[in-house]
C-alpha positions as a Markdown table, in Angstrom:
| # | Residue | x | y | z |
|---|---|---|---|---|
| 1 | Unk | 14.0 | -97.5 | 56.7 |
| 2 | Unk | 16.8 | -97.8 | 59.3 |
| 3 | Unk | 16.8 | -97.7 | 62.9 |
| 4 | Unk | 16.7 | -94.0 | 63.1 |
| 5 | Unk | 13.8 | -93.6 | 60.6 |
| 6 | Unk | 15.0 | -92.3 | 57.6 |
| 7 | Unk | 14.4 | -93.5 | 54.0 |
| 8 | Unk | 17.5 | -93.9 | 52.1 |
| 9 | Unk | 16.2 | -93.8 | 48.7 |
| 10 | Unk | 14.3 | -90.4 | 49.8 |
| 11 | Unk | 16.8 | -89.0 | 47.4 |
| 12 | Unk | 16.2 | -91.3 | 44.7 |
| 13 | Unk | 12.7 | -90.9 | 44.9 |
| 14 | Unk | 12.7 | -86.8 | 45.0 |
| 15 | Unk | 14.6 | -87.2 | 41.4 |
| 16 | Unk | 11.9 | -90.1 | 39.9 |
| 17 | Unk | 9.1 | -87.7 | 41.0 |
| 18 | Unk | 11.2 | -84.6 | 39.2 |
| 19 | Unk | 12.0 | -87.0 | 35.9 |
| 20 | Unk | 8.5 | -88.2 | 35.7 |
| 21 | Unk | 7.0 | -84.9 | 35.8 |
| 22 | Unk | 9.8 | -83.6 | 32.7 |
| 23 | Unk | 9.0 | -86.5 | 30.8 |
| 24 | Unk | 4.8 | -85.7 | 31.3 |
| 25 | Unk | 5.4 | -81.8 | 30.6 |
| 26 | Unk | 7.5 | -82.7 | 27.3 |
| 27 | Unk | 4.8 | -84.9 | 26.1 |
| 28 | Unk | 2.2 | -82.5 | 26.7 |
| 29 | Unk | 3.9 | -79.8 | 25.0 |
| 30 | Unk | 4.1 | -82.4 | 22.2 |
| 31 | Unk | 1.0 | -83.3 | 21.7 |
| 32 | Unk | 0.0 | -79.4 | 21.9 |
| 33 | Unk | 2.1 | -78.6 | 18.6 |
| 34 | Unk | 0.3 | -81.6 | 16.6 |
| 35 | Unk | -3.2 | -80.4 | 17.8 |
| 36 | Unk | -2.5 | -76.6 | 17.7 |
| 37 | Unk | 0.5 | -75.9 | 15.1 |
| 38 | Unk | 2.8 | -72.3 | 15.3 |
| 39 | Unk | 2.1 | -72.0 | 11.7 |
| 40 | Unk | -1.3 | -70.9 | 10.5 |
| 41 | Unk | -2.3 | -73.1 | 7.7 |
| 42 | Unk | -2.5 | -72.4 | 3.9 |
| 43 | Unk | -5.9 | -73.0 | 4.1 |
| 44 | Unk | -8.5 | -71.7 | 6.8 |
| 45 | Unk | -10.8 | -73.5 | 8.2 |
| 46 | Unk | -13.5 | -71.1 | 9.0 |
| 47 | Unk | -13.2 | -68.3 | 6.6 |
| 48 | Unk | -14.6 | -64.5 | 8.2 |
| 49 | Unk | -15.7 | -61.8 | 6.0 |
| 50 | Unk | -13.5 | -58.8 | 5.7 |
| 51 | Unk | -10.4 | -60.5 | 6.7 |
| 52 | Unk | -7.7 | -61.0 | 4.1 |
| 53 | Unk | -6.7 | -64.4 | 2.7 |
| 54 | Unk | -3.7 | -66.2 | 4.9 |
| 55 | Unk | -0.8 | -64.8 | 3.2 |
| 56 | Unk | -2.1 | -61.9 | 1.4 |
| 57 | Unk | -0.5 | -58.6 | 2.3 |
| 58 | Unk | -2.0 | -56.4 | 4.6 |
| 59 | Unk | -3.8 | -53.1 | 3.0 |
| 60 | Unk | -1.2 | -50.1 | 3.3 |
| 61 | Unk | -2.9 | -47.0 | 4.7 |
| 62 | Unk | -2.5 | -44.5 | 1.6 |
| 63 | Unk | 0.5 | -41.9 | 1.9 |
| 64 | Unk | -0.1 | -38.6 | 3.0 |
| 65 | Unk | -0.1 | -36.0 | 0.3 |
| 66 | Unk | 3.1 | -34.5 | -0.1 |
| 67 | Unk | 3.2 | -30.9 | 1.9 |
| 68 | Unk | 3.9 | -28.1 | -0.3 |
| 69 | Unk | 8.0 | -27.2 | -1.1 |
| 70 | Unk | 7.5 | -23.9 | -0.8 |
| 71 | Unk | 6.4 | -20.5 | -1.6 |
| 72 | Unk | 4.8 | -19.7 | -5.0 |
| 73 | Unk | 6.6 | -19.1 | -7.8 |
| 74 | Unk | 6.8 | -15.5 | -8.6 |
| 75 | Unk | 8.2 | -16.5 | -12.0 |
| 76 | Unk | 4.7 | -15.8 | -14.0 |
| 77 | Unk | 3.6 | -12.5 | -12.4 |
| 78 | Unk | 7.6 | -10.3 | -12.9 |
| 79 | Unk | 6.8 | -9.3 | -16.4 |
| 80 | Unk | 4.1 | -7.5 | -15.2 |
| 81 | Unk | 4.4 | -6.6 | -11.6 |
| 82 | Unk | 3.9 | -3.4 | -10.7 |
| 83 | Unk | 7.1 | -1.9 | -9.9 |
| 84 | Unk | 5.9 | 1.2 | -8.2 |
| 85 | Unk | 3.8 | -0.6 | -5.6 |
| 86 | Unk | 7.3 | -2.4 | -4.7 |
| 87 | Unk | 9.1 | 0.4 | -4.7 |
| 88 | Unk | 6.7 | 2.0 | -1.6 |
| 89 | Unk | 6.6 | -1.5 | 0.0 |
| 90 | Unk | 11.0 | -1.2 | -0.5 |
| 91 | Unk | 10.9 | 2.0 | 0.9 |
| 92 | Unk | 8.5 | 1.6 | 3.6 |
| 93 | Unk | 9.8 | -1.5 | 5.2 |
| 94 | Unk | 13.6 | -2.6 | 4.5 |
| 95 | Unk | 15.1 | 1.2 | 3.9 |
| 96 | Unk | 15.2 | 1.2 | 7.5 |
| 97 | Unk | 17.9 | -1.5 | 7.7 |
| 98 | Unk | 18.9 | -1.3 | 3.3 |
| 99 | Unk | 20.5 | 1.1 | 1.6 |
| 100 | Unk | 19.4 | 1.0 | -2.3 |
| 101 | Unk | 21.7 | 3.3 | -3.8 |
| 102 | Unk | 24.6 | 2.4 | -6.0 |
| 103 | Unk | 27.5 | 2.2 | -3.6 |
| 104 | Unk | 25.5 | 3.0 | -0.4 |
| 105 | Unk | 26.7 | 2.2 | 2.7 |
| 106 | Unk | 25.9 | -1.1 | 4.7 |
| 107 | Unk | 23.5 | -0.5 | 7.9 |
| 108 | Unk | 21.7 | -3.1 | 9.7 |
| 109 | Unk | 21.8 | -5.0 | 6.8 |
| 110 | Unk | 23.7 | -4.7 | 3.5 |
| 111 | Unk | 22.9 | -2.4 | 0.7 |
| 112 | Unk | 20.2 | -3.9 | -2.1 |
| 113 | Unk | 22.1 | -2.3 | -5.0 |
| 114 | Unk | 22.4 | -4.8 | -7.5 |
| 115 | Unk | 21.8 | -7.8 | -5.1 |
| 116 | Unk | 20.2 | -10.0 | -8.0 |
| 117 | Unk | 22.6 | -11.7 | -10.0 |
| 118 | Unk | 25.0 | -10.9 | -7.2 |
| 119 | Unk | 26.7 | -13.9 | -4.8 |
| 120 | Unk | 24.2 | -14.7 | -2.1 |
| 121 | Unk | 25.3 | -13.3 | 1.3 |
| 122 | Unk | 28.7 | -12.0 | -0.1 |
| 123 | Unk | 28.1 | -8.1 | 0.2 |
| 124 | Unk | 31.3 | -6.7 | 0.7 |
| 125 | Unk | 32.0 | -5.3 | 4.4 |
| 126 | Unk | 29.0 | -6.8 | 5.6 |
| 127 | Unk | 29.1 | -9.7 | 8.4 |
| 128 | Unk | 26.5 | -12.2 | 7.5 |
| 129 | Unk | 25.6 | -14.9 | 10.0 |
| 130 | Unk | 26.7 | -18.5 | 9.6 |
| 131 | Unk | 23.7 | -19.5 | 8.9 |
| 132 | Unk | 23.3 | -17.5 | 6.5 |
| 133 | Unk | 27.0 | -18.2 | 4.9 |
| 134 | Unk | 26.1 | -22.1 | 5.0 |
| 135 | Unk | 23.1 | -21.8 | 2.6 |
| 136 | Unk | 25.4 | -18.8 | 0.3 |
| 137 | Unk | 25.4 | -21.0 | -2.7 |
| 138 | Unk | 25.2 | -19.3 | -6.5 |
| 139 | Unk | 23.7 | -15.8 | -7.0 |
| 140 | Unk | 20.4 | -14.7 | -6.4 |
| 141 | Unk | 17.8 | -15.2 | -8.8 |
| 142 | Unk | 14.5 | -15.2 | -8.6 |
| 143 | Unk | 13.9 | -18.9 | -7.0 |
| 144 | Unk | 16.2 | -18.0 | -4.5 |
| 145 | Unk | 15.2 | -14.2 | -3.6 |
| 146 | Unk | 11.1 | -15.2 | -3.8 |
| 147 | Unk | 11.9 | -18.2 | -1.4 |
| 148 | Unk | 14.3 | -15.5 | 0.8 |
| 149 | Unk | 11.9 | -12.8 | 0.9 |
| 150 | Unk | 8.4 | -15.1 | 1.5 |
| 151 | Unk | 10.1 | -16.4 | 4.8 |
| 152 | Unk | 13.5 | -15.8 | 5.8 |
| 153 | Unk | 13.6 | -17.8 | 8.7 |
| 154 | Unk | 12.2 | -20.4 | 6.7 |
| 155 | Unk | 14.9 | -20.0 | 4.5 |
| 156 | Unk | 17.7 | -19.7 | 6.2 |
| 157 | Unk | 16.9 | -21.3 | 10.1 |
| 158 | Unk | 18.6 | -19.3 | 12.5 |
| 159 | Unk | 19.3 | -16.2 | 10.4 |
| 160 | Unk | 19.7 | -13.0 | 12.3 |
| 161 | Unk | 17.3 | -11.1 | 9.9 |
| 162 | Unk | 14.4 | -10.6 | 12.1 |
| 163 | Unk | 11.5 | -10.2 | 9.3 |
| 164 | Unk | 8.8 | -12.6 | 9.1 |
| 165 | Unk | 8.7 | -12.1 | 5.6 |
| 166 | Unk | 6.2 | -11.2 | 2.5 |
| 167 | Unk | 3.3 | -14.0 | 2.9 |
| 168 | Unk | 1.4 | -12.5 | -0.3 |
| 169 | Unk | 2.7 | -13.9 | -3.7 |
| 170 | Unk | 1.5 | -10.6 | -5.8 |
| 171 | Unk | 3.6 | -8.3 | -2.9 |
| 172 | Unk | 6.7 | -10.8 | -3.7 |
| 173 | Unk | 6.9 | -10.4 | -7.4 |
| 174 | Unk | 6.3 | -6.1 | -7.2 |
| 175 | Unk | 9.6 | -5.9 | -4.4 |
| 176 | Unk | 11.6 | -8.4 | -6.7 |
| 177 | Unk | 10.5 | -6.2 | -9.5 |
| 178 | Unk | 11.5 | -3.3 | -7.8 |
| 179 | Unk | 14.8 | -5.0 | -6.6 |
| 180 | Unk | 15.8 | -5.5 | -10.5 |
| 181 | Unk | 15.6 | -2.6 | -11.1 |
| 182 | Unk | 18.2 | -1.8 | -8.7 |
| 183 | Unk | 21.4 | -2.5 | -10.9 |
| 184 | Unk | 23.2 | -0.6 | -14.1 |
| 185 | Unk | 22.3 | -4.1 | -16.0 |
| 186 | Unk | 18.9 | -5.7 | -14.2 |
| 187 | Unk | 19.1 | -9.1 | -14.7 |
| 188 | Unk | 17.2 | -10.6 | -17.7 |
| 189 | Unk | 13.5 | -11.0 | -17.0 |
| 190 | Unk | 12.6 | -15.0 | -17.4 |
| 191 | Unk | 12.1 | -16.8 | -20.8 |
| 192 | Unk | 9.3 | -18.0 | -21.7 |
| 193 | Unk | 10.6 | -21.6 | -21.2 |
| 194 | Unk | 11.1 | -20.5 | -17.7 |
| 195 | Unk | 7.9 | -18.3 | -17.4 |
| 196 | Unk | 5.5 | -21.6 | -18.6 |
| 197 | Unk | 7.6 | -24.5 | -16.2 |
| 198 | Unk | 7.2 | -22.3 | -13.4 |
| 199 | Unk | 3.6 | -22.2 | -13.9 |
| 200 | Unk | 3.0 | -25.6 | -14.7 |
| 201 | Unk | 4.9 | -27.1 | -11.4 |
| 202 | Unk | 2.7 | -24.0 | -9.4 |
| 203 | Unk | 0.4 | -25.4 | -6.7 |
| 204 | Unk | -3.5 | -24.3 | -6.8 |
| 205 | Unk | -4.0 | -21.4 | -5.0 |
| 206 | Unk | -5.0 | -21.9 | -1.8 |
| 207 | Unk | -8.9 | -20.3 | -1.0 |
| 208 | Unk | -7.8 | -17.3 | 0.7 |
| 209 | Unk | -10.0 | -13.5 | 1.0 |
| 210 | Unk | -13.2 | -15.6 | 2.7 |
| 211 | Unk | -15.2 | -12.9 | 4.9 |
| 212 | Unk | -13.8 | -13.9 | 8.5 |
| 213 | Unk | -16.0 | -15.2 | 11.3 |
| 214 | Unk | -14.7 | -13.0 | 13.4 |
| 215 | Unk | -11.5 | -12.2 | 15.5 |
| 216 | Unk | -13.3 | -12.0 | 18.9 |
| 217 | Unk | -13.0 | -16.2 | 20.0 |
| 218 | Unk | -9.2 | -15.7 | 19.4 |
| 219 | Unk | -8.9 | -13.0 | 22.2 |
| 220 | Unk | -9.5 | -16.3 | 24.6 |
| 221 | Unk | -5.8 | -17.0 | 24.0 |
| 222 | Unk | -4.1 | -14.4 | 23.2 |
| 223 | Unk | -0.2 | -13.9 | 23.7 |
| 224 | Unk | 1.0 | -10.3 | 24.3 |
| 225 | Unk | 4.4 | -11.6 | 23.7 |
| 226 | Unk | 4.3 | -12.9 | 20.5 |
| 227 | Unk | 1.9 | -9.7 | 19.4 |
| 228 | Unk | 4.3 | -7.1 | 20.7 |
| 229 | Unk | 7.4 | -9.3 | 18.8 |
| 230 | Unk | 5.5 | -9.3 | 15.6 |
| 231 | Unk | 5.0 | -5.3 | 15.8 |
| 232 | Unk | 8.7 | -4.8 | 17.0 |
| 233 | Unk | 9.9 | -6.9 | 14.1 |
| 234 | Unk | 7.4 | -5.7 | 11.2 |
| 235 | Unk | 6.2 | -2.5 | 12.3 |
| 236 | Unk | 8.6 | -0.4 | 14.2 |
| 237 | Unk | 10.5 | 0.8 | 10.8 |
| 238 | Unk | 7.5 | 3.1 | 10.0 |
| 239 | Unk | 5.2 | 3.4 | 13.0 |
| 240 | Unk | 6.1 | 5.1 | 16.6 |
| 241 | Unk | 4.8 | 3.1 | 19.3 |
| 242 | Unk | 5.1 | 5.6 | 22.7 |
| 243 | Unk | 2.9 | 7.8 | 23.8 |
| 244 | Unk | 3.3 | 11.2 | 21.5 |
| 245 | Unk | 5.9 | 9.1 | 19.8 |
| 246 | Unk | 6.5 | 11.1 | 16.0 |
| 247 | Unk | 5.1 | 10.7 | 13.1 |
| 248 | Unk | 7.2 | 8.6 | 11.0 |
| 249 | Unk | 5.8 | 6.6 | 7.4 |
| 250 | Unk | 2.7 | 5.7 | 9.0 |
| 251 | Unk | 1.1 | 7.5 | 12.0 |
| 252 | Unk | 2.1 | 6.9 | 15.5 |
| 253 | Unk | 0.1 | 3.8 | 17.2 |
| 254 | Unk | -0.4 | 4.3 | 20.6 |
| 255 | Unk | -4.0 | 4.3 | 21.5 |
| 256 | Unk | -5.0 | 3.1 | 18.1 |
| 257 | Unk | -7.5 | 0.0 | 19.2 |
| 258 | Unk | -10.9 | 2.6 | 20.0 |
| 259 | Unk | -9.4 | 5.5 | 18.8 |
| 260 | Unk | -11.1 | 7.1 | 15.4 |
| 261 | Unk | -9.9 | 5.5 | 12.3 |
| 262 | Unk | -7.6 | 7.2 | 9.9 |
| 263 | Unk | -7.5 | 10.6 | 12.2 |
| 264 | Unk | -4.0 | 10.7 | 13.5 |
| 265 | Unk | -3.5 | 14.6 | 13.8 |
| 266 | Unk | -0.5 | 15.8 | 11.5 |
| 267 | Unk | -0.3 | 12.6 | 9.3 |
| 268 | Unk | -1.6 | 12.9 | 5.7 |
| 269 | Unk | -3.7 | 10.0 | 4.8 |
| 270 | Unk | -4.6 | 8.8 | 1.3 |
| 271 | Unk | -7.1 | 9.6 | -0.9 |
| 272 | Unk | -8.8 | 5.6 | -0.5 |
| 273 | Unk | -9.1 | 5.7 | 3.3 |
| 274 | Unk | -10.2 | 9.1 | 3.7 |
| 275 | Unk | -13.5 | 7.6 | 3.3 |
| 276 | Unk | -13.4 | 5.5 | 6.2 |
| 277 | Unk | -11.7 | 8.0 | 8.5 |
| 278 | Unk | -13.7 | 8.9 | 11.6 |
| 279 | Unk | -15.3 | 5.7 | 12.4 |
| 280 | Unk | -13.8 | 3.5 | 15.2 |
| 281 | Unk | -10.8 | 1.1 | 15.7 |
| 282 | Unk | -13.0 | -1.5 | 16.8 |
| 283 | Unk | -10.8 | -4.8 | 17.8 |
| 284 | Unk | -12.8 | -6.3 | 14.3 |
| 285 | Unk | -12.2 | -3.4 | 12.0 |
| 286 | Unk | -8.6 | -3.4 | 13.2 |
| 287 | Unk | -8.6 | -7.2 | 12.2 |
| 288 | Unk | -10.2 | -6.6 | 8.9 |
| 289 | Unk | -7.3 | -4.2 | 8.3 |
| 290 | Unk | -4.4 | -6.2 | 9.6 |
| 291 | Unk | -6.0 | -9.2 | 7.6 |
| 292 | Unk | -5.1 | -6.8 | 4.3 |
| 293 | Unk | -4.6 | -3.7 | 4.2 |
| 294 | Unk | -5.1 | -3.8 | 0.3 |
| 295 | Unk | -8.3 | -5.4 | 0.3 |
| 296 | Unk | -9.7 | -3.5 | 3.4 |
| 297 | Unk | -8.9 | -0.2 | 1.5 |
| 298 | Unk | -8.1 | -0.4 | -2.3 |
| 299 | Unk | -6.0 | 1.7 | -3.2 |
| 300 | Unk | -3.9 | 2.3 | -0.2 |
| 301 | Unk | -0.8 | 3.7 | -0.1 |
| 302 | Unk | 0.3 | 0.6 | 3.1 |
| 303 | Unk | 1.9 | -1.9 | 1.4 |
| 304 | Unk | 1.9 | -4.2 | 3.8 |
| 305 | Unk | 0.1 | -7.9 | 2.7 |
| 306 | Unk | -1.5 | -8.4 | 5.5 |
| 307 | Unk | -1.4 | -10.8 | 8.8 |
| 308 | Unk | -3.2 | -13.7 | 7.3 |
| 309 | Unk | -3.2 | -16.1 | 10.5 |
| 310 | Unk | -6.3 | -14.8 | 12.5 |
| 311 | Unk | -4.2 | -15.8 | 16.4 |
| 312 | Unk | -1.8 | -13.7 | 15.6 |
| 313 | Unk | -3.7 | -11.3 | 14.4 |
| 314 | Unk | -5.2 | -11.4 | 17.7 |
| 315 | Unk | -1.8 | -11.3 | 19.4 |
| 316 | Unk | -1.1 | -8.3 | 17.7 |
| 317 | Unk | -4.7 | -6.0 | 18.3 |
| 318 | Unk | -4.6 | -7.5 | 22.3 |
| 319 | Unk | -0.3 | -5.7 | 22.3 |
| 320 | Unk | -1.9 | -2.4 | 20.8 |
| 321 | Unk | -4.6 | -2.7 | 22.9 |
| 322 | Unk | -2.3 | -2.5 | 26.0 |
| 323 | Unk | -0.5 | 0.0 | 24.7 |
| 324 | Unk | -2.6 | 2.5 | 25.4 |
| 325 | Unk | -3.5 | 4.9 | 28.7 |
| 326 | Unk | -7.3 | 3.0 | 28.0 |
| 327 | Unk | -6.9 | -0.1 | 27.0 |
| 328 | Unk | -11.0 | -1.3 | 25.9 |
| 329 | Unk | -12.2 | -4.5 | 26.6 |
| 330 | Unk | -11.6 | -7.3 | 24.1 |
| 331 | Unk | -14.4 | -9.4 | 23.8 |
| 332 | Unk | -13.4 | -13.1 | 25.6 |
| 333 | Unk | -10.8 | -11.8 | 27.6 |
């Protein structure tokens, strides 16, 4: 130390302790690596039950079972759909917006005369949406007018056509039926090549017709909005909604949910639900009927397949049920 009491190799010191200390922290790590190496070895020491072998490829969960492509094929039931029954269905819910006669006028959407075979989305002085144009590709055969008509916004996302489309397979092939016959030379029914692929590549049939447990628990969450959309869009073309509203294909609506069923003053109801008429519109009975109309009543003139998804189905009894000067209680409201 000098006079003034201050180390001079302080410095040299401070950088000894700081070497020393690198050199013992690189041996250490050193050491480390021989006694606990990155790699695990070929062979384990201690071998566990239920683990896989070092090396061995880890188990893959199994892949998810391909979703369905789409609709049924209609392909095996046209030879012997029943024409008449798509006829009504024709008439009762697309003449509203179609025109079916040779040469009729377009109106909200284009006239069905001779549409299959013709160029998809091509009907001449008829503005078809873009989305539509973009998926215009060939004519329409039956592929493409099953797969059109089962769901067209499925079909064409973003199409202006504001039907939620025909869910039941049977229902399909009687309106593409019916649509063939719409032309001075229908197109050729399909071969028998055709008819036996098509039913080959079909997908089971899902279980469908079950007895339902009942529609009250899906009144808990009910939208009005999407019920009253749903009757707007699929509805409207042959039932009045307003109060005293006219009769029009079916009867008018308002007030239905607790009124008497199948008693609509001035409207003349068929033969197979004359039996049922004068019981009540309870909110099941309604469901059982919206379910399907066809299986609820056999025989009914309503072609309409039916609201198969039992929350909608709710949505849809809860918007009638308001629109009403009544309205009853629905149960788990």
């Amino acid at each position: 130390m000098n006079e003034k009491g201050r180390d001079r190799l302080l410095g040299n010191k401070i950088a000894a302790a700081l070497l020393t200390a690198g050199l013992i922290f690189w041996g250490a790590n050193r050491i480390a690596s021989i006694l606990v190496p990155h790699e695990a070895p070929k062979t384990p020491a201690i071998k566990l039950a239920g683990l896989p072998a070092t090396g061995a490829a880890t188990p893959q969960a199994a892949p998810a079972a391909a979703a369905p492509s789409g609709p049924a094929s209609v392909i095996p039931l046209l030879a012997k759909a029943d024409v008449a029954k798509g006829q009504t269905f024709v008439q009762e819910q697309c003449a509203a917006c179609h025109t079916l006669n040779q040469g009729g006028a377009n109106g909200v959407g284009p006239n069905l005369y001779g549409v299959l075979g013709s160029p998809m989305f091509a009907k001449a002085g008829f503005s078809f949406s873009s989305a539509a144009k973009a998926k215009a590709k060939g004519n329409w055969d039956y592929a493409k007018m099953n797969d059109w008509l089962a769901s067209p916004p499925t079909y064409v996302p973003g199409t202006a056509m504001p039907y939620a489309g025909i869910k039941n397979t049977e229902t399909r092939a009687d309106v593409i039926a019916y649509l063939r016959t719409l032309a001075a030379k229908p197109l050729p029914l399909p071969s028998a090549t055709e008819v036996k692929a098509a039913s080959t590549s079909a997908p089971a049939p899902a279980a469908g017709g079950a007895p339902s447990s009942g529609i009250a628990p899906f009144f808990a969450h009910v939208d009005l909005a999407k019920g009253q959309t749903l009757v707007q869009e699929q509805c409207t073309s042959c039932h009045s909604l307003a109060k005293g509203g006219p009769t029009l294909v079916g009867p008018n609506l308002y007030g239905i949910v607790g009124a008497k069923m199948f008693s609509h003053p001035g409207f003349n109801y068929s033969a197979a639900v004359k039996g049922k008429a004068g019981g009540t519109w309870t909110p099941q009975e309604m469901s059982d009927w919206l379910k399907s109309p066809m299986t609820f009543a056999p025989g009914t003139m309503m072609a309409y397949p039916g609201i198969k998804n039992d929350q909608t189905r709710a949505d849809v009894i809860a918007y009638l049920n308001k629109n009403s000067a009544s309205p009853i209680k629905l149960t788990s409201q």
